[in-house]
C-alpha positions as CSV (number, residue, x, y, z in Angstrom):
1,X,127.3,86.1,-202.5
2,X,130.5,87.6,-200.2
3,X,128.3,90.1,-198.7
4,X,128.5,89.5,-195.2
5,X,125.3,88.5,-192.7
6,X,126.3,92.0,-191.0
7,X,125.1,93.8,-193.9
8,X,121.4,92.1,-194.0
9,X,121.2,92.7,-190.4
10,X,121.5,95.6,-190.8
11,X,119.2,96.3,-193.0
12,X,116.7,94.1,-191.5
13,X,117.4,95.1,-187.7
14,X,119.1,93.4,-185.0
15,X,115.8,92.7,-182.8
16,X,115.6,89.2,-181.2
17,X,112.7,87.5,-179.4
18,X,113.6,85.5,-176.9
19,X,111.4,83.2,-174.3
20,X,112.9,81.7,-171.1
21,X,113.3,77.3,-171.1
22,X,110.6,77.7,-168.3
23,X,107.7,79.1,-170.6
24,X,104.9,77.2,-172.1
25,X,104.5,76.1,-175.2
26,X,101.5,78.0,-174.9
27,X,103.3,81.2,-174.2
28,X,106.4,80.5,-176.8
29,X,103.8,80.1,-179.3
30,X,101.8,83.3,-178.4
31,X,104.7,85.6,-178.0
32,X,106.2,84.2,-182.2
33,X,102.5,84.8,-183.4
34,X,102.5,88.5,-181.2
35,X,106.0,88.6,-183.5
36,X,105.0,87.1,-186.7
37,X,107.9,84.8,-186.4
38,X,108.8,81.6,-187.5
39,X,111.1,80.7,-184.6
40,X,112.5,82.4,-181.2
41,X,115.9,81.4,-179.6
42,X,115.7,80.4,-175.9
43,X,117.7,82.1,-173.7
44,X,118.6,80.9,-169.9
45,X,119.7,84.3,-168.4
46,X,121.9,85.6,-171.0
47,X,123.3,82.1,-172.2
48,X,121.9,80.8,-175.7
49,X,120.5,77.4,-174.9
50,X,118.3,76.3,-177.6
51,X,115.9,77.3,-180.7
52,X,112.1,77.0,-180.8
53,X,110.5,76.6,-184.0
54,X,107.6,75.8,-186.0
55,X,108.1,72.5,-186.7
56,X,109.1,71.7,-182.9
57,X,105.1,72.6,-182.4
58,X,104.4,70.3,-185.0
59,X,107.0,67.6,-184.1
60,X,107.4,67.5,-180.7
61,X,104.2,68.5,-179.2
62,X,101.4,68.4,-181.7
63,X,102.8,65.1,-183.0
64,X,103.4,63.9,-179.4
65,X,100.1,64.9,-178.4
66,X,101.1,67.3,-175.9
67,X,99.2,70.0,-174.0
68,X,100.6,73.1,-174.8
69,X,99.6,74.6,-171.7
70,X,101.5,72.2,-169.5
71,X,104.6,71.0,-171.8
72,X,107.6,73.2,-171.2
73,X,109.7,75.1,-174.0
74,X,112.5,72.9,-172.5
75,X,111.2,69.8,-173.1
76,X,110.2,70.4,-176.5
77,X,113.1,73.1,-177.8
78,X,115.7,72.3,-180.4
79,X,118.7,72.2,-177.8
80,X,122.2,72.5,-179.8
81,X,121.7,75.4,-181.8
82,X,123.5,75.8,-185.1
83,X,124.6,79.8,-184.9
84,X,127.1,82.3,-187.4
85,X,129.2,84.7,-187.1
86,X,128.2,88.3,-188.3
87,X,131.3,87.6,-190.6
88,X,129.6,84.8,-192.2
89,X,128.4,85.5,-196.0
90,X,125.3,84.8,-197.9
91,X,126.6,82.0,-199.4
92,X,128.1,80.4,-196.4
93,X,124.5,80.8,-194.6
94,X,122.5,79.0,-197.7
95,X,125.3,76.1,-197.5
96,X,124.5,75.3,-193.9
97,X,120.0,76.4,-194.6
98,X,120.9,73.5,-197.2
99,X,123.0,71.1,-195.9
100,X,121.2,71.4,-192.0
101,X,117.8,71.4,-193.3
102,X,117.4,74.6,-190.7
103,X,115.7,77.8,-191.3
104,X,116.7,80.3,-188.7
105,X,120.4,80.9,-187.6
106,X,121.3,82.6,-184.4
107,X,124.0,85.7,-185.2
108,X,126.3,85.0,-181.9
109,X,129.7,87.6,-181.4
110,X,132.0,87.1,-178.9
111,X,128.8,84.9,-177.2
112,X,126.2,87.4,-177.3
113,X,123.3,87.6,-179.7
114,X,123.5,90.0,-182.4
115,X,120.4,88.7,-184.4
116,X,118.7,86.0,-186.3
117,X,119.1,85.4,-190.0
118,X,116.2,83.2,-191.8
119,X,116.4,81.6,-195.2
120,X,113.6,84.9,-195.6
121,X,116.0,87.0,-195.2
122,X,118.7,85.4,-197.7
123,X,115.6,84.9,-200.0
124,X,114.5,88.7,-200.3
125,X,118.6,89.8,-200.1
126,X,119.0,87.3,-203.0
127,X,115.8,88.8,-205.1
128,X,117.0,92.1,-204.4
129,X,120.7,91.8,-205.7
130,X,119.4,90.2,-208.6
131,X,116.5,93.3,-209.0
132,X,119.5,95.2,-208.8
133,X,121.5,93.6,-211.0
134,X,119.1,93.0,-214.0
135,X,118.3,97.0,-213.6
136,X,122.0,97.7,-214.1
137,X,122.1,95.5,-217.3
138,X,119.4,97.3,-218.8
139,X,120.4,100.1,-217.9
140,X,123.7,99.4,-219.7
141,X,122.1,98.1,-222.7
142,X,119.9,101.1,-223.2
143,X,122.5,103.4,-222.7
144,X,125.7,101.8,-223.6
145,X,127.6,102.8,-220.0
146,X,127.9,101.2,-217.3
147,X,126.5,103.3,-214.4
């Protein structure tokens, strides 16, 4: 649970998506389902200024009963963003998926974007180390040496 966020971007890549505060909801929403994604951070030139998600589409303009056509990510973004530090570990990043009720966490180092981290990704690094572990112990039992 040490192992830093560095590690599972790396092994999951260091891609972001990113929209401008001046897109449509429309757009946002097109380019995280051209994606696959959950969320995409909004960026204002190179400066971080806010997170669109999901449940902003729900919340905020579904809910509202906006038109997605004409509402702006800005108006409708989650401003504020929670981010971590490539230095943060696993068990650092649940803490704050737990205790913020957030899904997706902005990597930021030295200001700039190094990736985004989802509870996804802590979920399949978290199945995996177990996998890995259980393989050991059996491995270890079988054979009576620890490999």
């Amino acid at each position: 649970m040490n192992t830093p966020i560095s590690a599972l971007l790396e092994r999951k890549g260091s891609a972001v998506h990113s929209v401008a505060p001046t897109l449509s909801v429309y757009e946002a929403v097109a380019e995280m389902n051209r994606h696959r994604i959950g969320a995409i951070v909004v960026l204002d030139g190179p400066r971080l200024v806010g997170i669109f998600t999901e449940r902003d589409v729900l919340r905020r303009v579904v809910g509202a009963g906006l038109d997605p056509k004409n509402a702006l990510v800005a108006d409708v973004m989650s401003p504020g963003v929670i981010t971590i530090a490539p230095d943060a570990t696993v068990e650092q990043t649940m803490t704050i998926f737990t205790e913020k009720r957030c899904r997706h966490l902005p990597v930021l180092q030295d200001g700039a974007i190094r990736g985004v981290i989802s509870i996804g990704d802590i979920t399949r690094w978290i199945a995996d180390a177990n996998r890995a572990e259980a393989e050991h112990l059996r491995n270890y039992i079988t054979s009576g040496t620890l490999a």
